[in-house]
MILUM-194409 format. One record per residue (C-alpha): x, y, z; chain; residue number from 1. Coordinates in pm, whole numbers, plus 32768, in hexadecimal, padded with zeros to 4 digits. Each point is the difference from the previous one (the first is absolute). Layout:
+------+------+------+----+-----+
|   c1 |   c2 |   c3 | ch |   i |
+------+------+------+----+-----+
|    X |    Y |    Z |  A | NUM |
...
+------+------+------+----+-----+
END
This chain:
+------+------+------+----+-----+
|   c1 |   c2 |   c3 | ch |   i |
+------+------+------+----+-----+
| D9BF | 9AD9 | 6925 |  A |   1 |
| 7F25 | 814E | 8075 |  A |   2 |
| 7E9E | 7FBD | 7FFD |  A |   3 |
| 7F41 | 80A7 | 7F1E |  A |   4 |
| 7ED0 | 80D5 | 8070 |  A |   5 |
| 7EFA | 801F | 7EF4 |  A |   6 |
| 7EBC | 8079 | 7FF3 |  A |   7 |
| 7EEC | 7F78 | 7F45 |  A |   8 |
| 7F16 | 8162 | 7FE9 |  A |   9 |
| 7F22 | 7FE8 | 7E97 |  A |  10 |
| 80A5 | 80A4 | 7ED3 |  A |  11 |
| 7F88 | 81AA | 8032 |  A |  12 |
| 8152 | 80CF | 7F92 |  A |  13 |
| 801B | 8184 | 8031 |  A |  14 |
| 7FD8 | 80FA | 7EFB |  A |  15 |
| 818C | 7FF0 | 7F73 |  A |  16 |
| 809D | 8166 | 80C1 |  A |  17 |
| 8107 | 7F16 | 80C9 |  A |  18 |
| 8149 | 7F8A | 7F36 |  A |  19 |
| 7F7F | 802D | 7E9D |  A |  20 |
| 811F | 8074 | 7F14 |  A |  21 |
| 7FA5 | 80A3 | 7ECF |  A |  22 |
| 80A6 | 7F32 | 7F2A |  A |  23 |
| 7F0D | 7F24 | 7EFB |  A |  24 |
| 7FC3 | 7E84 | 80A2 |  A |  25 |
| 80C5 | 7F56 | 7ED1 |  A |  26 |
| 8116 | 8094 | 80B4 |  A |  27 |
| 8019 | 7F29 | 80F4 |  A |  28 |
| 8049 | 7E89 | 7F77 |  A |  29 |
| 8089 | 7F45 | 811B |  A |  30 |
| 7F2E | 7F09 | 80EA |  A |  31 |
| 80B0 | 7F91 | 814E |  A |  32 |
| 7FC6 | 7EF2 | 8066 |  A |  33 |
| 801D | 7F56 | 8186 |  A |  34 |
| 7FA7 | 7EA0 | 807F |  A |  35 |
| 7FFA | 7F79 | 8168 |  A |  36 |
| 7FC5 | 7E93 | 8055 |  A |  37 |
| 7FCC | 7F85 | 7EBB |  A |  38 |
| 80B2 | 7ECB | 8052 |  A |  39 |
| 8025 | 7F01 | 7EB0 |  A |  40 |
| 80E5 | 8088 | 7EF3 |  A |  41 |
| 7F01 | 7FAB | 7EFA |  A |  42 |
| 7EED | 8095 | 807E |  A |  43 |
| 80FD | 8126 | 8018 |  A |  44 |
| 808B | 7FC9 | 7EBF |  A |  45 |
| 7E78 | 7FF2 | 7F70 |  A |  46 |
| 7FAE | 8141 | 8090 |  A |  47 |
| 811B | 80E5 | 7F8B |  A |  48 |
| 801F | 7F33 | 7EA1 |  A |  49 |
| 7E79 | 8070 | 7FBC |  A |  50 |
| 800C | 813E | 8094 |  A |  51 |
| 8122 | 8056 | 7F21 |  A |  52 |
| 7F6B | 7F72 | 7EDE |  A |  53 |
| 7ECF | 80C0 | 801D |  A |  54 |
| 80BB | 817A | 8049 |  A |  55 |
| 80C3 | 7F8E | 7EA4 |  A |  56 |
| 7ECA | 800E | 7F57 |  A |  57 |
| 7FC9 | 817C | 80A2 |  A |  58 |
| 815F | 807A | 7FD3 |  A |  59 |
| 8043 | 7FF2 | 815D |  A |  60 |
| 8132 | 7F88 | 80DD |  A |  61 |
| 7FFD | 7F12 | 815F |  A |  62 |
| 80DF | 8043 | 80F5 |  A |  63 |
| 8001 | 7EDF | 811E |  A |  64 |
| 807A | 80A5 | 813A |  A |  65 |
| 8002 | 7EE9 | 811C |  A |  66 |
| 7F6B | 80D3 | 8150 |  A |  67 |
| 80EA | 8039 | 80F0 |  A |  68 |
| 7F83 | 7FE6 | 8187 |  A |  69 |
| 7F7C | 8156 | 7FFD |  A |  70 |
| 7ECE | 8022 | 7F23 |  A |  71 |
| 7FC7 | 812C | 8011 |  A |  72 |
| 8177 | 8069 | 7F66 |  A |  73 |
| 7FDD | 7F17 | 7EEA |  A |  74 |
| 7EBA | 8087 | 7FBA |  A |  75 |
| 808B | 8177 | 8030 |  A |  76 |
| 8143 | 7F73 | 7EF0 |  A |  77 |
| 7F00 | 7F77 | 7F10 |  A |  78 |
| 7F56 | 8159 | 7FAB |  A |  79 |
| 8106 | 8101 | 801A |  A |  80 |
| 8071 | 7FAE | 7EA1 |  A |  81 |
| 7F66 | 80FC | 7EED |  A |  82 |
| 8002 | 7EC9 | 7F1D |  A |  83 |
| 7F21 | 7F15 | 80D9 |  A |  84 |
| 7E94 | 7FFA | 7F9E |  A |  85 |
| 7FA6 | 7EF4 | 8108 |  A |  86 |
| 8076 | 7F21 | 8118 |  A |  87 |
| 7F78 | 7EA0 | 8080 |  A |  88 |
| 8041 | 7F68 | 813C |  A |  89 |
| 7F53 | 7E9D | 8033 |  A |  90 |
| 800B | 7FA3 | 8154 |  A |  91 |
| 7FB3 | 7E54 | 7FB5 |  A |  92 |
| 8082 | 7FA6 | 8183 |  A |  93 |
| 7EA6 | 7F90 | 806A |  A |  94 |
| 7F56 | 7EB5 | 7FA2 |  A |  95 |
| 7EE7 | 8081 | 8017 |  A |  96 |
| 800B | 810B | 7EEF |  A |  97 |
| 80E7 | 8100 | 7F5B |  A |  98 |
| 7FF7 | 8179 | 8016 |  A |  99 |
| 804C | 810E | 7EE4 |  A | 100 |
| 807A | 8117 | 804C |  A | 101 |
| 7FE2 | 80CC | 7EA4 |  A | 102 |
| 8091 | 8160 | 802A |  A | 103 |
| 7FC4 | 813C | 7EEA |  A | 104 |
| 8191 | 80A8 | 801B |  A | 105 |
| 7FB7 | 8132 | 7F9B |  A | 106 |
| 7EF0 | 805A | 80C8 |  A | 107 |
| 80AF | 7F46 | 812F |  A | 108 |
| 7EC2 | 7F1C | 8066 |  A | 109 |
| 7F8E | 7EBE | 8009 |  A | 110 |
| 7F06 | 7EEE | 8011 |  A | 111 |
| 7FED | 7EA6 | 80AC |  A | 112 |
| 7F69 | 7ECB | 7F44 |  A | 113 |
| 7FA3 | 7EC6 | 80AA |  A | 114 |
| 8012 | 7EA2 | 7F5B |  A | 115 |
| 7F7E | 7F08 | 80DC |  A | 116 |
| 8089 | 7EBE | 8017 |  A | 117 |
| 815F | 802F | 7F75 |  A | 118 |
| 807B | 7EFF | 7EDE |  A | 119 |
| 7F75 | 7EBA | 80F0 |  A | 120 |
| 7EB0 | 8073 | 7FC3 |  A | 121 |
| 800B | 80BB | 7EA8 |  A | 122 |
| 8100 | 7F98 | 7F0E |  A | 123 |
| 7FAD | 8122 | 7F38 |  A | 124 |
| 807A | 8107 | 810F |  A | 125 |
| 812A | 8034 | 7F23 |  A | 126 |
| 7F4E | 8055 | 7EF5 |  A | 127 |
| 7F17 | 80EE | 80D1 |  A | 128 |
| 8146 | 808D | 8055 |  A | 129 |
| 803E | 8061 | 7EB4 |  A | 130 |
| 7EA7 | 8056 | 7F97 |  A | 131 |
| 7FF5 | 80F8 | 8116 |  A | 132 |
| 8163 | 809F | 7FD1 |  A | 133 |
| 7FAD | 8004 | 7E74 |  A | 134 |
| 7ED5 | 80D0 | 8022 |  A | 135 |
| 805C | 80F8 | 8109 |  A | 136 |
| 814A | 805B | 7F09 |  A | 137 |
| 7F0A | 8014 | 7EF4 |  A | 138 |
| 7F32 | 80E9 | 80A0 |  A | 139 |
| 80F8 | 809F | 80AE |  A | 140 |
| 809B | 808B | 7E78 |  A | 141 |
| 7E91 | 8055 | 7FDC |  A | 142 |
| 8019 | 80FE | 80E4 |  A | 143 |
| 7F21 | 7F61 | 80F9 |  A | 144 |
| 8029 | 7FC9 | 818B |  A | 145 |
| 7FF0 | 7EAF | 80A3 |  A | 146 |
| 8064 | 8037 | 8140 |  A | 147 |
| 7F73 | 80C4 | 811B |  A | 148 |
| 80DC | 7FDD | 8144 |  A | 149 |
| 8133 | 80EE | 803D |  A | 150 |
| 8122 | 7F04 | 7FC4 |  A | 151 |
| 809C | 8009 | 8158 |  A | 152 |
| 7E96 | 7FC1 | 80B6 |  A | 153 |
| 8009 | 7E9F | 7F1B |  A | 154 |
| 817D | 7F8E | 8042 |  A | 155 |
| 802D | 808E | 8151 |  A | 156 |
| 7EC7 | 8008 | 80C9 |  A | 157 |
| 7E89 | 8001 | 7FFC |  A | 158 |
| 7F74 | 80B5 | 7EE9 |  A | 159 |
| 7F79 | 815E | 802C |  A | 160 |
| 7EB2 | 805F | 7F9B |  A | 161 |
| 7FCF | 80B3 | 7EBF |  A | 162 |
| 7F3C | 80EE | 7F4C |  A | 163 |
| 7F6D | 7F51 | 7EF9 |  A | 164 |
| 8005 | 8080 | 7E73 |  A | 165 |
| 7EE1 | 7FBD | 7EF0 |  A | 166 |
| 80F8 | 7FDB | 7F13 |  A | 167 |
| 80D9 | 7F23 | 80A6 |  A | 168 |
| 7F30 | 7F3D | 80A1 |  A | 169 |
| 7F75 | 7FCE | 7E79 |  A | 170 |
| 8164 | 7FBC | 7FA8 |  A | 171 |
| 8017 | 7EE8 | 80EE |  A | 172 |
| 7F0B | 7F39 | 7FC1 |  A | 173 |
| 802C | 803E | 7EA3 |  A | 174 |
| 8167 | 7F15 | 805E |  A | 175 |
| 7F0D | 7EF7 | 80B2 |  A | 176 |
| 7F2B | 7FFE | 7ED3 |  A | 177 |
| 80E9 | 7FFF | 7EEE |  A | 178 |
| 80EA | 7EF4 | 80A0 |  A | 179 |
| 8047 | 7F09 | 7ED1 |  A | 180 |
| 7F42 | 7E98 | 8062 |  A | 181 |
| 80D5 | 7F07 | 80DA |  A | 182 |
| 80DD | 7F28 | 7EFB |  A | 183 |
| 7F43 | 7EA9 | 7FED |  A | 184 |
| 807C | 7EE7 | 809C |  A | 185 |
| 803C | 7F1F | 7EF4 |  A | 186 |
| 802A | 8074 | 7E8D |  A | 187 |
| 8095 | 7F47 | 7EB9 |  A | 188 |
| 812C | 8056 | 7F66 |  A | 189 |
| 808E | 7FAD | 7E98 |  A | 190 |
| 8107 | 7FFA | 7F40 |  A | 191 |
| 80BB | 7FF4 | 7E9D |  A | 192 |
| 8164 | 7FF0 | 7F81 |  A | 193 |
| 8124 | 7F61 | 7F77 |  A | 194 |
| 80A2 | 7ED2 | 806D |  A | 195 |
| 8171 | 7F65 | 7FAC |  A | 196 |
| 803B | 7EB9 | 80B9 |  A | 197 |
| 8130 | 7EF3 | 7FDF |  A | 198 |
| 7FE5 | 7EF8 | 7F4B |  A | 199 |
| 811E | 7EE4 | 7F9F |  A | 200 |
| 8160 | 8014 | 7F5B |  A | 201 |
| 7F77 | 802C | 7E80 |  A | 202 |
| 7F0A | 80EA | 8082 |  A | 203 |
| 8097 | 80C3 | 812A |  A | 204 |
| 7EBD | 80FA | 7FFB |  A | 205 |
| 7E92 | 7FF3 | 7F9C |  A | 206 |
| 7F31 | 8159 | 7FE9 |  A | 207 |
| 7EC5 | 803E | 8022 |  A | 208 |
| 7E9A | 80A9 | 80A0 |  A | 209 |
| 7FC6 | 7FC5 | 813C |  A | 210 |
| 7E96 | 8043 | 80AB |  A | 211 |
| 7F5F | 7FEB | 818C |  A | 212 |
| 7EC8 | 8023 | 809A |  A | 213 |
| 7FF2 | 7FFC | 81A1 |  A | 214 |
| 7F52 | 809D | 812B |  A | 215 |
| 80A2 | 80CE | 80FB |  A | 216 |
| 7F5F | 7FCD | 8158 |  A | 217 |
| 802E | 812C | 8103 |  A | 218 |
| 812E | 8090 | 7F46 |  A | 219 |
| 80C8 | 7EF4 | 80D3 |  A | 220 |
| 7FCC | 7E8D | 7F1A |  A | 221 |
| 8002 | 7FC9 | 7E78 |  A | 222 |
| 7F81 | 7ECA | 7F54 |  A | 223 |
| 8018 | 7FD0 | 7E8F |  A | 224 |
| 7FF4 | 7F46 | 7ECE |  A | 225 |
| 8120 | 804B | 7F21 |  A | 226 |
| 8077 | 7F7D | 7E8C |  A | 227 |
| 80F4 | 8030 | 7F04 |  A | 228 |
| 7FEA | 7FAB | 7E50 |  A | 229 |
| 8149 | 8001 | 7F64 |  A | 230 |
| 8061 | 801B | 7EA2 |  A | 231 |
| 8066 | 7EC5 | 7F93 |  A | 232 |
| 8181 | 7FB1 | 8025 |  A | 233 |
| 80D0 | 7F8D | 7EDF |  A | 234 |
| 80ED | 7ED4 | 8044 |  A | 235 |
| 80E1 | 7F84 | 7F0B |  A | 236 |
| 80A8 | 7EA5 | 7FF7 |  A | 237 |
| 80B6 | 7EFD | 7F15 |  A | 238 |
| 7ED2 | 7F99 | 7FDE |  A | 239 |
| 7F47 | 813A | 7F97 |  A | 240 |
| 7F3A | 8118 | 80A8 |  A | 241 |
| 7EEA | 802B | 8099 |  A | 242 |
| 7F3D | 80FD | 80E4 |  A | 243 |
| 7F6E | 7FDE | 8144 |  A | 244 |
| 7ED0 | 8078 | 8099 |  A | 245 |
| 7FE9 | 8083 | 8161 |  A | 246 |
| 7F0B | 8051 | 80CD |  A | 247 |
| 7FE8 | 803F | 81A3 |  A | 248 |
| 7EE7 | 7FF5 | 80D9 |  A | 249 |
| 7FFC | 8002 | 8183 |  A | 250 |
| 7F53 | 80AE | 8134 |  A | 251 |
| 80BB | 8094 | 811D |  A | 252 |
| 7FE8 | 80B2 | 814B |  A | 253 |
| 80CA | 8103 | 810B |  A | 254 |
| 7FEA | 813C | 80B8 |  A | 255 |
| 7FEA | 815E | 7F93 |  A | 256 |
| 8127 | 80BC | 80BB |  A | 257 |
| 8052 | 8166 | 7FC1 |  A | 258 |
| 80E7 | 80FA | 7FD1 |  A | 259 |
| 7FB0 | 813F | 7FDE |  A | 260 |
| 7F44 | 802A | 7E81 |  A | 261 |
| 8092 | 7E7E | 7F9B |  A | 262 |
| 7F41 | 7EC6 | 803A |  A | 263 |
| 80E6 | 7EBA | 8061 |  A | 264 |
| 7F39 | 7EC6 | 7FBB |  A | 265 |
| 80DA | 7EAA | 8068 |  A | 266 |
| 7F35 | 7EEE | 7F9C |  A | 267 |
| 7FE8 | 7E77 | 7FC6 |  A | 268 |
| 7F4D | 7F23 | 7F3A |  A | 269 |
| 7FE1 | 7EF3 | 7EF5 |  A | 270 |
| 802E | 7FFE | 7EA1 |  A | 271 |
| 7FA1 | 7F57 | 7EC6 |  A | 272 |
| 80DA | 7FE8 | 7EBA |  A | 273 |
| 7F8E | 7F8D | 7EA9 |  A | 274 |
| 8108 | 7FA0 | 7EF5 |  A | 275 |
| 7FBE | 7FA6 | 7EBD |  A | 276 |
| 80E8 | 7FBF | 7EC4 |  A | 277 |
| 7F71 | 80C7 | 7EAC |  A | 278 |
| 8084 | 8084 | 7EC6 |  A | 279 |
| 811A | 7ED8 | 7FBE |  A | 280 |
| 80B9 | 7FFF | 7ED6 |  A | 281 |
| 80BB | 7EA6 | 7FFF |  A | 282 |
| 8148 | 7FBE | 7F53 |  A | 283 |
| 802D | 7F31 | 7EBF |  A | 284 |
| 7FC2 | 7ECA | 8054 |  A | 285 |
| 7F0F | 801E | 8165 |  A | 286 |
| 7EA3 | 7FCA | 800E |  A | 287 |
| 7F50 | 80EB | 80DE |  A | 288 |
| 7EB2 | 7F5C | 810F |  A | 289 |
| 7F08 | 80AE | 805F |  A | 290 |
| 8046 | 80ED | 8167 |  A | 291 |
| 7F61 | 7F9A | 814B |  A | 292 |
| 7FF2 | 80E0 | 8111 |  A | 293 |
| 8108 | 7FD5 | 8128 |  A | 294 |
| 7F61 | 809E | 816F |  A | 295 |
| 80DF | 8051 | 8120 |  A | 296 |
| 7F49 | 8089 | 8138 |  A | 297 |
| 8104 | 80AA | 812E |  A | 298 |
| 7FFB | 8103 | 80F6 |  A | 299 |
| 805B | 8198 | 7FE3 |  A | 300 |
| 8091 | 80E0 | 80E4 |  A | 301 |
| 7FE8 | 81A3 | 7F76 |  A | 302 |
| 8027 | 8147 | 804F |  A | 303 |
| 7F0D | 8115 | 7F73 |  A | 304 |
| 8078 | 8183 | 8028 |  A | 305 |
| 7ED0 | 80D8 | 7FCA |  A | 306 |
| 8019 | 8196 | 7FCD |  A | 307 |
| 7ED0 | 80C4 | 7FE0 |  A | 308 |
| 7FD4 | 80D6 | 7EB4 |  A | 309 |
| 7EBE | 8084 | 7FCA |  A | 310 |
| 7EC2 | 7F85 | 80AE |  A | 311 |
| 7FBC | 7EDD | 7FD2 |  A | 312 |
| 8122 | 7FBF | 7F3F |  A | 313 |
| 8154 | 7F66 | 808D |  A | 314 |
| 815F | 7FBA | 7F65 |  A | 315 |
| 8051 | 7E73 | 8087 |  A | 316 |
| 813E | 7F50 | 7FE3 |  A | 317 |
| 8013 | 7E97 | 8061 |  A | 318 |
| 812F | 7F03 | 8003 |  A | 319 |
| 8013 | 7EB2 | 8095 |  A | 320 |
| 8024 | 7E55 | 7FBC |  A | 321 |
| 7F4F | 7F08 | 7F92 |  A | 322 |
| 8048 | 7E8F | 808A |  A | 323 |
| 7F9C | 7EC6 | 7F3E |  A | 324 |
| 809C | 7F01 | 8088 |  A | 325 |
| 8070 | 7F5D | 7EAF |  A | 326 |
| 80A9 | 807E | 7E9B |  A | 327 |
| 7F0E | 7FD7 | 7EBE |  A | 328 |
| 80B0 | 7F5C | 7EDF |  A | 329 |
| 7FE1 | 7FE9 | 7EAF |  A | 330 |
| 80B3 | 7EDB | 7F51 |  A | 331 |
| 7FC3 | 7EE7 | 7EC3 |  A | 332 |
| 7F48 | 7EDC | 8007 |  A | 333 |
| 8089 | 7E8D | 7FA1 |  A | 334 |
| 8116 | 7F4B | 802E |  A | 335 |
| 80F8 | 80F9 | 8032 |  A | 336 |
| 7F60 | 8124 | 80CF |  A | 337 |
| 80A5 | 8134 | 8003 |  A | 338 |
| 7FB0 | 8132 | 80D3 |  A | 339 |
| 7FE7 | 8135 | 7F37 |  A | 340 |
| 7FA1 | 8118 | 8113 |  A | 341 |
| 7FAA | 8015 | 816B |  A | 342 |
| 7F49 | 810A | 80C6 |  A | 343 |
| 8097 | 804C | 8164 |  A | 344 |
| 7F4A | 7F93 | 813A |  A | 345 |
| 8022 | 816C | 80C0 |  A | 346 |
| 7F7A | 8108 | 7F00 |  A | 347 |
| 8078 | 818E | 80A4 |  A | 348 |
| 7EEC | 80F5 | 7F67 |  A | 349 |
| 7FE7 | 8173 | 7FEF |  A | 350 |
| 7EC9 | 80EA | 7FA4 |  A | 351 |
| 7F81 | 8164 | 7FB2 |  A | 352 |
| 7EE2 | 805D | 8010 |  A | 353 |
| 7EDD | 80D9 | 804A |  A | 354 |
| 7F19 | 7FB8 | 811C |  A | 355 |
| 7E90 | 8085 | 8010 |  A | 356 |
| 7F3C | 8016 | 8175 |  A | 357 |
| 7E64 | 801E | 8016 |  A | 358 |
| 801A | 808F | 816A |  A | 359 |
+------+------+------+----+-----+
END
């Protein structure tokens, strides 16, 4: 792997006579994007799924383009394409902090950005990552400079001095100061949907609303508290019918891994369930009692895809089992005790819904 040489000179960019096409900056929709040393797949994962989600929202494209061992080529690659606006390389080698290189392709320059620390220090650097790429395109399709170092002075050796430009210099810091606040560390997410979830052999299916409320720590963990009301099921018998009320309640736990725009949540947990017979209509001849309650408590193992929409909302699928350990039955009373229905141990669910995130 070449070793990149990058300069860390403060952000004053020439007056715009180098590269500049005459075409209008919406022409250019493409961001390239390059990583180097950027070792965990879902750190890498987190970076290009946010990025990408955030150039959506501007009608713009990413491009990843791993470097090859010459910098400076990749670099040279990146802009010569009329349809790139901008092109990233992140240099995250070091442990002891990343560098940005952030380069302006149609003027042919660039800028270096330090981040101190790297992602042992700062678990946000991702999302500085973002924030930084995310404004410089934004200003960029402004019209505005934000770089101010001849392209092959950043990639390929010491940067050259410069004659600095009021109104680029203005437009740089303009970047700086604009720069959209880190994402927090921690922020709550909710959701809403249906819910259809087996049941027993007289009732193969129950349907429902299903609801959550969790916390998602560092984009990387998600803890929540989760239930489901169904519509009460109708069982028939010999005996008569009757309906049964449903309801779920649990709490579960798992990582946040992603791929590209989609969220993959595995998670575990435990899990309530509340049964209880209501509406019976007894045959001729059959006294109906009064309904307890019947409890089962198990454990859950799901899967939650998530697919952003439209800040904050999300689309979010989820499917997985439920494990209690035991069948619920319903059956007579007296001498001769019949069973009339039984609900299966292992319940499979599936829900759709949409998800809502305060960061």
């Amino acid at each position: 792997m070449g070793v990149l040489s990058l300069g860390t000179r403060p952000a004053r960019a020439q007056a715009s006579t180098d590269r500049v096409g005459a075409e209008h900056p919406h022409a250019r929709t493409v961001v390239v994007l390059g990583v180097v040393g950027l070792r965990a797949a879902a750190q890498h994962g987190s970076l290009v799924g946010l990025l990408q989600a955030e150039l959506t929202e501007m009608s713009l494209s990413l491009v990843e383009r791993p470097p090859s061992r010459d910098v400076a080529a990749w670099a040279s690659d990146a802009v010569r394409s009329h349809d790139t606006l901008l092109a990233i390389l992140l240099d995250a080698r070091s442990d002891q902090g990343w560098r940005l290189v952030v380069i302006d392709a149609a003027r042919g320059r660039a800028i270096v950005r330090d981040l101190p620390g790297g992602i042992q220090q700062d678990a946000a650097s991702i999302e500085a990552v973002v924030s930084i790429a995310v404004s410089a395109a934004s200003a960029l399709r402004e019209g505005l400079e934000v770089a101010s170092s001849p392209l092959e002075a950043v990639v390929g050796g010491p940067p050259e001095p410069t004659k600095s430009s009021p109104r680029a210099a203005d437009s740089a810091v303009a970047v700086n100061e604009r720069s959209p606040a880190r994402r927090p560390q921690s922020f709550l997410r909710g959701s809403i949907g249906a819910s259809s979830a087996s049941f027993s052999p007289q009732a193969v299916t129950t349907q429902g609303m299903a609801f959550a409320l969790g916390v998602n720590w560092r984009a990387q963990l998600e803890a929540r508290v989760f239930g489901s009301l169904f519509w009460p099921a109708t069982i028939r018998t010999t005996w008569g019918e009757f309906g049964v009320k449903r309801a779920l309640l649990g709490a579960a736990a798992g990582p946040v891994l992603q791929l590209r725009q989609l969220s993959l949540v595995p998670e575990a947990g435990v899990i309530a369930e509340r049964l209880r017979r209501s509406e019976t209509t007894p045959a001729a001849g059959v006294l109906a009692t009064e309904a307890k309650p019947l409890y089962r408590i198990g454990a859950v193992l799901a899967l939650r895809l998530r697919l952003p929409l439209i800040r904050p909302l999300s689309a979010e699928l989820a499917t997985g089992a439920a494990y209690f350990g035991r069948s619920a039955r319903f059956s007579t009373t007296g001498a001769a005790a019949s069973q009339l229905a039984e609900a299966w141990p292992v319940a499979a669910f599936a829900q759709l819904g949409l998800d809502v995130a305060t960061e």
